[in-house]
PyMOL commands that place a pseudoatom at each C-alpha (Angstrom):
pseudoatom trace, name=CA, resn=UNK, resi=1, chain=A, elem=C, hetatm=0, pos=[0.000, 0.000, 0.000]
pseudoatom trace, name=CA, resn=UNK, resi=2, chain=A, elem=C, hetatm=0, pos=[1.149, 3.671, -0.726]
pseudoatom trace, name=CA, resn=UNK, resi=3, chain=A, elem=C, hetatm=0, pos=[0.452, 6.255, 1.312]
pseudoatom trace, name=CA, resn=UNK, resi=4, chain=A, elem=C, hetatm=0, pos=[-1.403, 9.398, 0.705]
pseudoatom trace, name=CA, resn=UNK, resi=5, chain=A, elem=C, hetatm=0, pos=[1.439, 11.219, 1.520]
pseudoatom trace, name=CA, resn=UNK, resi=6, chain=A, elem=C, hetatm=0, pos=[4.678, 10.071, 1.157]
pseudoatom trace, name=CA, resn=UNK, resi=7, chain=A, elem=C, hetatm=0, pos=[7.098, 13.065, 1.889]
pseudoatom trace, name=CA, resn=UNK, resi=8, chain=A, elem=C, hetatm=0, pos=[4.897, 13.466, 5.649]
pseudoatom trace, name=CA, resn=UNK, resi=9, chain=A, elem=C, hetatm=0, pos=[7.394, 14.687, 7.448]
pseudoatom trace, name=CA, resn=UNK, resi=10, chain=A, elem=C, hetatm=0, pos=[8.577, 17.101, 5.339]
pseudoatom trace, name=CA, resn=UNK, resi=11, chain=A, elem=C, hetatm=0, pos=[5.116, 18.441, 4.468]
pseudoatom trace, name=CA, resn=UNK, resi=12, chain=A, elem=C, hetatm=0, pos=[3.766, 19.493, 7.714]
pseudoatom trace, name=CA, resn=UNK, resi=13, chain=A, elem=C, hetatm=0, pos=[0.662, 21.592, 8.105]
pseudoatom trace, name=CA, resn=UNK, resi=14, chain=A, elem=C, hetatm=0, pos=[1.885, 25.257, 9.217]
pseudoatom trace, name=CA, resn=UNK, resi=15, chain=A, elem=C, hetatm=0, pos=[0.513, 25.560, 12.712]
pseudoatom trace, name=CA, resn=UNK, resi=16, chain=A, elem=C, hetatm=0, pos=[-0.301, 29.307, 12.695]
pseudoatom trace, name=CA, resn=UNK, resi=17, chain=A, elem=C, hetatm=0, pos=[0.947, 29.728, 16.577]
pseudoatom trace, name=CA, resn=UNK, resi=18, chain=A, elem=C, hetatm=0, pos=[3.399, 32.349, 16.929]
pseudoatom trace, name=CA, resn=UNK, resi=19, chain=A, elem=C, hetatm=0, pos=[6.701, 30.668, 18.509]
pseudoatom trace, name=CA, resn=UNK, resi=20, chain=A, elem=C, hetatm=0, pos=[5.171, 26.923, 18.391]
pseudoatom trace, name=CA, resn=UNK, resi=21, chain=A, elem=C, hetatm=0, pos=[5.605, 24.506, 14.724]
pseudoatom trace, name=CA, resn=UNK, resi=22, chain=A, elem=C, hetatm=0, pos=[4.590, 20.968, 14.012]
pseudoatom trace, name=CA, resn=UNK, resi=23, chain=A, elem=C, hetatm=0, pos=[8.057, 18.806, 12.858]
pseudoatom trace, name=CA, resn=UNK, resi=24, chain=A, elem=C, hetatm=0, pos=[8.256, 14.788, 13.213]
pseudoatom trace, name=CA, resn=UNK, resi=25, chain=A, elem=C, hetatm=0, pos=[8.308, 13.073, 16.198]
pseudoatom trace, name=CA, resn=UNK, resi=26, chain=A, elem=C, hetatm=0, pos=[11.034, 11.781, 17.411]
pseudoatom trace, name=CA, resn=UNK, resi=27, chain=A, elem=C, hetatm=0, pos=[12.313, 8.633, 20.012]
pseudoatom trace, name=CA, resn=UNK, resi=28, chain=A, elem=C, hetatm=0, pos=[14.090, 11.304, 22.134]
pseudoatom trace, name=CA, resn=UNK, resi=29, chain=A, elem=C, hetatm=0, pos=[10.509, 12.695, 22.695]
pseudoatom trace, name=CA, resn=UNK, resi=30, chain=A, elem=C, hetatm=0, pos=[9.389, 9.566, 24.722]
pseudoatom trace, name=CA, resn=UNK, resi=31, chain=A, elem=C, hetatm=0, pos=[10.564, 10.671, 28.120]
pseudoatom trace, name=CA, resn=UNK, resi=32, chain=A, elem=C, hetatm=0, pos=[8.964, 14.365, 28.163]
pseudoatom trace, name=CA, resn=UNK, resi=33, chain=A, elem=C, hetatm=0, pos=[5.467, 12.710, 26.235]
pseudoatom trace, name=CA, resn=UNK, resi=34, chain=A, elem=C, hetatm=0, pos=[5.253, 10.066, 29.155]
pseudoatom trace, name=CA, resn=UNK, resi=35, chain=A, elem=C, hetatm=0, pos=[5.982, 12.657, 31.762]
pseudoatom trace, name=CA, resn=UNK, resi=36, chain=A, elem=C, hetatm=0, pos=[2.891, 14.543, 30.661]
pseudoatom trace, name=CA, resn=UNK, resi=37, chain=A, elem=C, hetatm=0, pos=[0.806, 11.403, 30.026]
pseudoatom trace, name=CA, resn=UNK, resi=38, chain=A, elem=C, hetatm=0, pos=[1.501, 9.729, 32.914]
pseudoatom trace, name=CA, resn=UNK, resi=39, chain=A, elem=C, hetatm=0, pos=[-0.237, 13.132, 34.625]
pseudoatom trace, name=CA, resn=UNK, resi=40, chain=A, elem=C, hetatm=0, pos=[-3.555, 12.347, 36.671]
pseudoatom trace, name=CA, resn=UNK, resi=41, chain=A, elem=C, hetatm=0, pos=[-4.798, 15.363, 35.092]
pseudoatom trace, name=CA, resn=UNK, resi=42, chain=A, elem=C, hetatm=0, pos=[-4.744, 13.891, 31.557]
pseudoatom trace, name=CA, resn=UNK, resi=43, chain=A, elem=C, hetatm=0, pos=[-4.838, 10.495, 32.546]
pseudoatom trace, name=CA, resn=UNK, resi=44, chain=A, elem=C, hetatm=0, pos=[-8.625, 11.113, 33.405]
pseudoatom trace, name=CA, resn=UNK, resi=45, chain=A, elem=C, hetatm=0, pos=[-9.667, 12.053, 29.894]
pseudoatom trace, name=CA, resn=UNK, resi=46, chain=A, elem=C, hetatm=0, pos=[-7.846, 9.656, 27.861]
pseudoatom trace, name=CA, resn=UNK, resi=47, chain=A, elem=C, hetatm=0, pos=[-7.648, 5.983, 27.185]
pseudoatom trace, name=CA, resn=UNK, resi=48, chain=A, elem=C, hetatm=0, pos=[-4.371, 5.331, 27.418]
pseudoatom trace, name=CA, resn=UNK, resi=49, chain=A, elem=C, hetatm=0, pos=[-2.389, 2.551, 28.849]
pseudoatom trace, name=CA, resn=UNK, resi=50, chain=A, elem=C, hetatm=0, pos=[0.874, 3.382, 29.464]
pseudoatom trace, name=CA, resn=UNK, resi=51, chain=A, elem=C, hetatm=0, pos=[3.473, 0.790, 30.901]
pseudoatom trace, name=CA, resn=UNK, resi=52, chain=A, elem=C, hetatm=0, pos=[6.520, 3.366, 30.769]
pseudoatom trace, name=CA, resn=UNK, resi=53, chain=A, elem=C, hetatm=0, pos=[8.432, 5.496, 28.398]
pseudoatom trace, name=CA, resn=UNK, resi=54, chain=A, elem=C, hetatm=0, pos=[9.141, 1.696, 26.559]
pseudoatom trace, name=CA, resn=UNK, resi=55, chain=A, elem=C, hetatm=0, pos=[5.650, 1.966, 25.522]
pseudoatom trace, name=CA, resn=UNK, resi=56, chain=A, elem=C, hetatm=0, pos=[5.614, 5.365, 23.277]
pseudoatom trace, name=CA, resn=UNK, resi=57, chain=A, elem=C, hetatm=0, pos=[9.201, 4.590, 22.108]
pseudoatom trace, name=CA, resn=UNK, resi=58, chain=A, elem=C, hetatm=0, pos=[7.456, 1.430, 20.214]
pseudoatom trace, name=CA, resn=UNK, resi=59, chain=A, elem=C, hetatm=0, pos=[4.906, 3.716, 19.388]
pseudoatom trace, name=CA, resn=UNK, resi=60, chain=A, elem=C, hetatm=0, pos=[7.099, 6.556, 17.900]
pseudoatom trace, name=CA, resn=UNK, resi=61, chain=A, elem=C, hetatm=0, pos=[8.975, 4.358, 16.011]
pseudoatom trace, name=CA, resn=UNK, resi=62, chain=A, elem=C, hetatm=0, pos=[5.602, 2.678, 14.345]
pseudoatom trace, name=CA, resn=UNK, resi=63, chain=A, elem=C, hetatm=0, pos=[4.712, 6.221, 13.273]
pseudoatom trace, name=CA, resn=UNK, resi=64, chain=A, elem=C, hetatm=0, pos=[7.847, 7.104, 11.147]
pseudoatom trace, name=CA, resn=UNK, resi=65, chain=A, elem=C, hetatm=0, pos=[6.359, 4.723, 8.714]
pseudoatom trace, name=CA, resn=UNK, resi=66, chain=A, elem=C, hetatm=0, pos=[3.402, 5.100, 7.922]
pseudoatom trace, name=CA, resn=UNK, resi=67, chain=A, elem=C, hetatm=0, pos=[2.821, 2.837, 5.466]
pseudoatom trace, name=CA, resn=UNK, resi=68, chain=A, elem=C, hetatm=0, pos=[3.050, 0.186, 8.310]
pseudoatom trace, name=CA, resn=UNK, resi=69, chain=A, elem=C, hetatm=0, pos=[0.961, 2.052, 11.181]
pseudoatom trace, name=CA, resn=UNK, resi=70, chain=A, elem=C, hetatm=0, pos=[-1.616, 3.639, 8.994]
pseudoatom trace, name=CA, resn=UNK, resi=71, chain=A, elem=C, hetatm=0, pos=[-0.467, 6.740, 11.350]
pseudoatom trace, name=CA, resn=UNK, resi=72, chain=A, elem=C, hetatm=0, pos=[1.344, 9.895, 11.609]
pseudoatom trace, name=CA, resn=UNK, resi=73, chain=A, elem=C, hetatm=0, pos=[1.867, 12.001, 14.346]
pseudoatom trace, name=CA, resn=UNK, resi=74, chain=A, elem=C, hetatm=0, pos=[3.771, 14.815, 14.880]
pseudoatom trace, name=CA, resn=UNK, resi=75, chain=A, elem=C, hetatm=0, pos=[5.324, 16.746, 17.974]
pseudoatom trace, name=CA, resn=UNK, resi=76, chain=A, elem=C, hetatm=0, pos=[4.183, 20.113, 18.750]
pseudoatom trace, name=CA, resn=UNK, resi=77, chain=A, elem=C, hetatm=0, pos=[6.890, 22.143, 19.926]
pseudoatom trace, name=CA, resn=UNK, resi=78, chain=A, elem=C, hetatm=0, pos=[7.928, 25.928, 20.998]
pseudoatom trace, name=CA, resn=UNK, resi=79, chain=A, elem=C, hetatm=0, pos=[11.153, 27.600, 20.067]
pseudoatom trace, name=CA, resn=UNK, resi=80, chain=A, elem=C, hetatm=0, pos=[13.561, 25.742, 22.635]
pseudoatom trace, name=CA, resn=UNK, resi=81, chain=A, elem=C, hetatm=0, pos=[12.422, 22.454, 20.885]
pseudoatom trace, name=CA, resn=UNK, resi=82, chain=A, elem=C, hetatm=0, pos=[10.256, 21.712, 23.790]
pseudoatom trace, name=CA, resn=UNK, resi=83, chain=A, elem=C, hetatm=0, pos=[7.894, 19.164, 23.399]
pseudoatom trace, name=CA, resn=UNK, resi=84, chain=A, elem=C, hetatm=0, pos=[4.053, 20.716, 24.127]
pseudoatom trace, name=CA, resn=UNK, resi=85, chain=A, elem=C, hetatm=0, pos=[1.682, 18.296, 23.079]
pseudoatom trace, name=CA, resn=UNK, resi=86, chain=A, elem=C, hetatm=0, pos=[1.501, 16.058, 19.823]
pseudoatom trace, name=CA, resn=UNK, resi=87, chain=A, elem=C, hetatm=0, pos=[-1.489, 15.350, 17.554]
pseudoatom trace, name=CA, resn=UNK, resi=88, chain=A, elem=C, hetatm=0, pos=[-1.839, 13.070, 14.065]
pseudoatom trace, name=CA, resn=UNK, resi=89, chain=A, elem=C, hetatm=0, pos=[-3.885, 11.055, 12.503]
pseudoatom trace, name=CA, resn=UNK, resi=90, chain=A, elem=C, hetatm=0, pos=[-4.623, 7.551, 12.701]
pseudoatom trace, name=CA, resn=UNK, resi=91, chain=A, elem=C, hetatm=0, pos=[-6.765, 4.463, 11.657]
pseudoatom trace, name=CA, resn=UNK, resi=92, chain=A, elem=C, hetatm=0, pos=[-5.416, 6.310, 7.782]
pseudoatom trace, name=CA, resn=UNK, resi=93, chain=A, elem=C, hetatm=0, pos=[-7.741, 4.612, 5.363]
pseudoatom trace, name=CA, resn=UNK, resi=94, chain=A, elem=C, hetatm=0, pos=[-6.475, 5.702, 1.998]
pseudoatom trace, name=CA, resn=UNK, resi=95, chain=A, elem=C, hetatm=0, pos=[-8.994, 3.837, 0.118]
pseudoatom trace, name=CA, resn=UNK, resi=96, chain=A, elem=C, hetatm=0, pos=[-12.041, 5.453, 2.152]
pseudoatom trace, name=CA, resn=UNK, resi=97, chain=A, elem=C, hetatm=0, pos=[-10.289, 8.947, 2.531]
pseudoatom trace, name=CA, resn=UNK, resi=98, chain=A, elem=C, hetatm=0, pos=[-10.430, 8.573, 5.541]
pseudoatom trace, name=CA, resn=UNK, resi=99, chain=A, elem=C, hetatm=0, pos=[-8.838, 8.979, 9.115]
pseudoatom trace, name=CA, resn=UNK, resi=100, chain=A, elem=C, hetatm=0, pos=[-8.858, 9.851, 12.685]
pseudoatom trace, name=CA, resn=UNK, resi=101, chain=A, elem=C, hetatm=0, pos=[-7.325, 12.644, 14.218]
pseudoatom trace, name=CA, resn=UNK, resi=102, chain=A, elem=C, hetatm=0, pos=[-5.879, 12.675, 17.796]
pseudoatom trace, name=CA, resn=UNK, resi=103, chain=A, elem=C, hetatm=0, pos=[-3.795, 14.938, 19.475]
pseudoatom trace, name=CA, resn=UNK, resi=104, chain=A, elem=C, hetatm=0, pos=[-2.935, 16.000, 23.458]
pseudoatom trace, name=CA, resn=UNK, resi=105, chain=A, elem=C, hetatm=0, pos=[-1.200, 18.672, 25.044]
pseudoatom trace, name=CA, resn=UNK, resi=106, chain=A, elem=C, hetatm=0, pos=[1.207, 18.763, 28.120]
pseudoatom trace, name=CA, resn=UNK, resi=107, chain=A, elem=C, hetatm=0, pos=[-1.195, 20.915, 30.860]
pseudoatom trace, name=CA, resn=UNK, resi=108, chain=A, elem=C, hetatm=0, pos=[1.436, 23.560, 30.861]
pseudoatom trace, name=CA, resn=UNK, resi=109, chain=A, elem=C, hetatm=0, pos=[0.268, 24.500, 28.012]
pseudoatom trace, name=CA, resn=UNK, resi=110, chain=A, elem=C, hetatm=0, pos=[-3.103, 23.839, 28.502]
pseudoatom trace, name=CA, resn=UNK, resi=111, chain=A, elem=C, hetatm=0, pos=[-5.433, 26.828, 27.782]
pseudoatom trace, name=CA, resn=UNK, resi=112, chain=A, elem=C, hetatm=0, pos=[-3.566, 28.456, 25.302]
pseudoatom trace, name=CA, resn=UNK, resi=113, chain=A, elem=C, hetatm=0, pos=[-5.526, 28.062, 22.227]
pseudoatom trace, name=CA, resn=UNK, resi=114, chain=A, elem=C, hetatm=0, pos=[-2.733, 25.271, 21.210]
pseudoatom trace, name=CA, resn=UNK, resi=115, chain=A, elem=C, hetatm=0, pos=[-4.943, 22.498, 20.577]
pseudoatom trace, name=CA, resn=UNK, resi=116, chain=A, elem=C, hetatm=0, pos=[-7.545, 24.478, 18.763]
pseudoatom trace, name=CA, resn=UNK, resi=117, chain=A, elem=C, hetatm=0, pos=[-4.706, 25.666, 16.424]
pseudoatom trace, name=CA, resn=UNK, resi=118, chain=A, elem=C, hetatm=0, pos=[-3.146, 22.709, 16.177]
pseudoatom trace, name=CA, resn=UNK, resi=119, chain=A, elem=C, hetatm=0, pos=[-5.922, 20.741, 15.534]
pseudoatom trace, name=CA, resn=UNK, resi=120, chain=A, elem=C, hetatm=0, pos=[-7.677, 23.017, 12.792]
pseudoatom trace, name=CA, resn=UNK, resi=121, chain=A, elem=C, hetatm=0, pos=[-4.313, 23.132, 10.967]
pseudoatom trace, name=CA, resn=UNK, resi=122, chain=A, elem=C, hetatm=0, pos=[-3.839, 19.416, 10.589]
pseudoatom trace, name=CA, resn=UNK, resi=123, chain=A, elem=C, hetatm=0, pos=[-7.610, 18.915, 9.656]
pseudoatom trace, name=CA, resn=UNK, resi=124, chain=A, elem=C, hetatm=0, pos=[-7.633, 21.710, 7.076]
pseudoatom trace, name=CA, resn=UNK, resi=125, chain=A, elem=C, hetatm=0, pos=[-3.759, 19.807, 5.568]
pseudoatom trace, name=CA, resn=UNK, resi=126, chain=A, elem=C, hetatm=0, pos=[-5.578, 16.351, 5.884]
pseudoatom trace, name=CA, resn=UNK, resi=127, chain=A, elem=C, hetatm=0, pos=[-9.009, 17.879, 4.076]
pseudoatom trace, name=CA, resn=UNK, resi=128, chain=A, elem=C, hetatm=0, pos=[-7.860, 19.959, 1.534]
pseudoatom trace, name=CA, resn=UNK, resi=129, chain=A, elem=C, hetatm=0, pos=[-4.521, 19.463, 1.114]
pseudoatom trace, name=CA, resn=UNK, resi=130, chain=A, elem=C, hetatm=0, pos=[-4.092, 15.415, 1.513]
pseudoatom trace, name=CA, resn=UNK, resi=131, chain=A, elem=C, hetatm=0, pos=[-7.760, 15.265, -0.482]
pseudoatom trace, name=CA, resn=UNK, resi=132, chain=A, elem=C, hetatm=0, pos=[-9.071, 12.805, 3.012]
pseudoatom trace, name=CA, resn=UNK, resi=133, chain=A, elem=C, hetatm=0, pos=[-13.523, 12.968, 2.465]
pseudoatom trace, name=CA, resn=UNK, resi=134, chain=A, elem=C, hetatm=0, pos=[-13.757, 12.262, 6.420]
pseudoatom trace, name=CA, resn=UNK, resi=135, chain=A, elem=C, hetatm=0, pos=[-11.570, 12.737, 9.738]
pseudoatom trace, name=CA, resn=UNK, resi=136, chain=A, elem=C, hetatm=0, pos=[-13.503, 11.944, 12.519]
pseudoatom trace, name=CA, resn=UNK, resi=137, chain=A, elem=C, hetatm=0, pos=[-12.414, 11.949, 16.442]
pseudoatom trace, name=CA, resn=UNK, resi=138, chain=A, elem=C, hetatm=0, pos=[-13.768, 9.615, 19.185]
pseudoatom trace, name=CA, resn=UNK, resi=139, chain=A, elem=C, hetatm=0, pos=[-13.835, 12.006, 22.803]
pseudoatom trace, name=CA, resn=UNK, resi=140, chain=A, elem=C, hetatm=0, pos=[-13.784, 10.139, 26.146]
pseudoatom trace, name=CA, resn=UNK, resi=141, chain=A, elem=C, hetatm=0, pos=[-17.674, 11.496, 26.745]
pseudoatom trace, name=CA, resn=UNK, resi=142, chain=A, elem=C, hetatm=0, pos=[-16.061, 13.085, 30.077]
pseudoatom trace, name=CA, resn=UNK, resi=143, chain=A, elem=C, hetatm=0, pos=[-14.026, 15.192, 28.638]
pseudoatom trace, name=CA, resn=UNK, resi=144, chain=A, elem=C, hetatm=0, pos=[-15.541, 18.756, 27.856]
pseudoatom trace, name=CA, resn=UNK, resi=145, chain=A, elem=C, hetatm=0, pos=[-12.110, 20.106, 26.534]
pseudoatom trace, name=CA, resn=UNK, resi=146, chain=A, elem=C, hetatm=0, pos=[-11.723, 18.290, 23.603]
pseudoatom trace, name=CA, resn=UNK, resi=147, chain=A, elem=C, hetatm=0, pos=[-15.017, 18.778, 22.898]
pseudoatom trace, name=CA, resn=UNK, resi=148, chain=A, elem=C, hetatm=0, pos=[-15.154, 21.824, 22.934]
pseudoatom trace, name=CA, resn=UNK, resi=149, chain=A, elem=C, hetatm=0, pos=[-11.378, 21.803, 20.569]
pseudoatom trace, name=CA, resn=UNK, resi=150, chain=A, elem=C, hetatm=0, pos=[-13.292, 19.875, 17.657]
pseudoatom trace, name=CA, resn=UNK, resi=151, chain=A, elem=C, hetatm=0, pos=[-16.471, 22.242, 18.306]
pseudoatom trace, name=CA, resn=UNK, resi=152, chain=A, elem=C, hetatm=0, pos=[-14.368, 25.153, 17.455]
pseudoatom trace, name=CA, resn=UNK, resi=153, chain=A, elem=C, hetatm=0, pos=[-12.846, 23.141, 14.679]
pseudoatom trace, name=CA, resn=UNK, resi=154, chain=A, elem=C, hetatm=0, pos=[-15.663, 22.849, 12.631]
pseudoatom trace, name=CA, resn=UNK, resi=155, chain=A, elem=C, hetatm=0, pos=[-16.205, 19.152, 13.765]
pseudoatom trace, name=CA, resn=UNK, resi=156, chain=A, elem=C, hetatm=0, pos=[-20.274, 17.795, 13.665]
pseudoatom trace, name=CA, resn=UNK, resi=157, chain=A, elem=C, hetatm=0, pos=[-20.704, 15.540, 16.603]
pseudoatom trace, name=CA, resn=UNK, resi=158, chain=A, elem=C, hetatm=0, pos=[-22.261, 13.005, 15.422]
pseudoatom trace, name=CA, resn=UNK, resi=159, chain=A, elem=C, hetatm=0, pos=[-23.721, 10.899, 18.705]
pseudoatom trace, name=CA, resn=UNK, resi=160, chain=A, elem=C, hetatm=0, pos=[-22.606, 8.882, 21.339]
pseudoatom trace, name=CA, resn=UNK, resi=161, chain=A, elem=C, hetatm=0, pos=[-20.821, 4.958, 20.933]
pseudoatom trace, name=CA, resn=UNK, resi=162, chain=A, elem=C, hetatm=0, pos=[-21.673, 3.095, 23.801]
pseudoatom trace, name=CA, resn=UNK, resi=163, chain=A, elem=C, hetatm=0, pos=[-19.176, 0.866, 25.823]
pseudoatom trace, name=CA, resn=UNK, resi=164, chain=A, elem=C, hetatm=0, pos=[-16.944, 1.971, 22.493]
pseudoatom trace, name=CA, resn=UNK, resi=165, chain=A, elem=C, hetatm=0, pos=[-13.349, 1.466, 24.445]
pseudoatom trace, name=CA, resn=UNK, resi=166, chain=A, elem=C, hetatm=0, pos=[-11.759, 0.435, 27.649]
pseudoatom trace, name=CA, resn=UNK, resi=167, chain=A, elem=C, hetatm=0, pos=[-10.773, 2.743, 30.028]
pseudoatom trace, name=CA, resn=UNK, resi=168, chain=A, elem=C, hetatm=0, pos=[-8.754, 1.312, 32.348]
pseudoatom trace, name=CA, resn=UNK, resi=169, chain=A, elem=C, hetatm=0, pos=[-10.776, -1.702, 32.740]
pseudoatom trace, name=CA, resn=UNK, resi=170, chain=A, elem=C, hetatm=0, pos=[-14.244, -0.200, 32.369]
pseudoatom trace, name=CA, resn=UNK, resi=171, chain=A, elem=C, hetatm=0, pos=[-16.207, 0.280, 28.886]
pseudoatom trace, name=CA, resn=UNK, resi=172, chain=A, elem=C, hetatm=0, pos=[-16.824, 3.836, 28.637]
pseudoatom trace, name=CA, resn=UNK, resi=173, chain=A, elem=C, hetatm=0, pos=[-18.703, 5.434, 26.029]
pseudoatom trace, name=CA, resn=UNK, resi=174, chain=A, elem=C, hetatm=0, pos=[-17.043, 8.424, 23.333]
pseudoatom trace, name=CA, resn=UNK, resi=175, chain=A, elem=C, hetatm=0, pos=[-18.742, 11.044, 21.464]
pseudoatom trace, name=CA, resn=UNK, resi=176, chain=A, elem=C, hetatm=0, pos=[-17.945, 10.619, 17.946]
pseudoatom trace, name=CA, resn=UNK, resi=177, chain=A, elem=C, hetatm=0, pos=[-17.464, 13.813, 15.805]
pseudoatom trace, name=CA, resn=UNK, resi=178, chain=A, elem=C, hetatm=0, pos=[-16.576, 14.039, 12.152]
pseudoatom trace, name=CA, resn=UNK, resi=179, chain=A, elem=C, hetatm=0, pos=[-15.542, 16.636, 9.469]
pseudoatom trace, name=CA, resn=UNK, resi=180, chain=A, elem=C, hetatm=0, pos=[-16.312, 16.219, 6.355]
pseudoatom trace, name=CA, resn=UNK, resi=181, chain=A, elem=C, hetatm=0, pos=[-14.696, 18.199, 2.786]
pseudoatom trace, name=CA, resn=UNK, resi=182, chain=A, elem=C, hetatm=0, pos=[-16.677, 19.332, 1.192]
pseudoatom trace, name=CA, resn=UNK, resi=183, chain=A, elem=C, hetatm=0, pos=[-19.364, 20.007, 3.624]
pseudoatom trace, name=CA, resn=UNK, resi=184, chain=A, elem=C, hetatm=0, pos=[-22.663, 18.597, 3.724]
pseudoatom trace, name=CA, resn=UNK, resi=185, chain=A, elem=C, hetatm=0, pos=[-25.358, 20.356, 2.023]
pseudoatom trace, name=CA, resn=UNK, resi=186, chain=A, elem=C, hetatm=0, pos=[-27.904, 21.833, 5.365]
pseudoatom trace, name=CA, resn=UNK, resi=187, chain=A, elem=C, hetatm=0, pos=[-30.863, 19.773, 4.778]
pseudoatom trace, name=CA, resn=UNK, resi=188, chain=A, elem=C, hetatm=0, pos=[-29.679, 17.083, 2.868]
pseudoatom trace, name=CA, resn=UNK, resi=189, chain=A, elem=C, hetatm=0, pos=[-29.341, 14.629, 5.885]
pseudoatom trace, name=CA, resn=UNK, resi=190, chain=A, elem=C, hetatm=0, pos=[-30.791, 10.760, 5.654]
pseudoatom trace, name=CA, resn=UNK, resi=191, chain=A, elem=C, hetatm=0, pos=[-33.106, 9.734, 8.077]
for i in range(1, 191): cmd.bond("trace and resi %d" % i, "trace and resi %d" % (i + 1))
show_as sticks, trace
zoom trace
């Protein structure tokens, strides 16, 4: 399989934050990523299941090809290098044109506007750029914040998915939300 976008980490979606870019994520990331996701405070909105550092290093290294992961991700970063959050996209499904985005911030730089920008810039490279129909997001249906990112992102939410993952040992139900290029015509909705 080919991917969409073969040069992806050269062709990264301009991020539109003054002082903060989008480049490739790298293994020497790991150790400031887990520190952030290993957090209580973003632990509680996420389904992640981290081991240790071991665990994202595997995980970096799966999204530096693509073709294998049917993912990208890149780190978000401020002018020291520092890493600040990451998003991407996974589940890629070339032949659907299709994907789902994902991102988190550290919380020292929560409330800053950074995953709103961050977030609207990849979707508008993946839409419009990339030529994806769909990317949709699954939210944790605790989790107001990144709600309220893909709200302000132009995202539809399009209902709830029931006992959709495990959290932690518990099935807990996400919100799924989609954007779609070109939009849907007002009015023109089945049902």
């Amino acid at each position: 399989m080919t991917t969409m976008f073969p040069d992806w980490s050269k062709a990264l979606p301009v991020l539109g934050v003054s002082g903060m870019r989008l480049r490739a994520l790298r293994e020497d990331d790991g150790a400031a990523w887990y520190a952030y996701l290993s957090q209580e405070a973003v632990i509680r909105h996420t389904s992640w299941r981290l081991d240790g550092p071991g665990d994202l290093a595997e995980l970096i290294r799966a999204y530096a090809q693509p073709d294998l992961s049917h993912s990208v991700r890149w780190a978000i970063v401020g002018p020291d290098d520092q890493l600040a959050g990451t998003i991407g996209l996974n589940e890629i499904a070339p032949a659907h044109r299709r994907a789902e985005i994902a991102y988190d911030i550290a919380p020292a730089f929560w409330r800053q506007g950074l995953a709103s920008k961050a977030c609207a810039a990849v979707s508008d490279w993946a839409l419009l750029v990339q030529g994806f129909a769909r990317i949709q997001a699954t939210v944790l249906d605790s989790n107001a914040a990144s709600a309220a990112v893909l709200d302000r992102c132009r995202y539809r939410r399009e209902g709830l998915l029931h006992a959709y993952r495990m959290v932690r040992g518990e099935p807990r139900h996400f919100w799924m939300y989609a954007r779609i290029w070109p939009p849907p015509v007002v009015g023109a909705e089945c049902g």
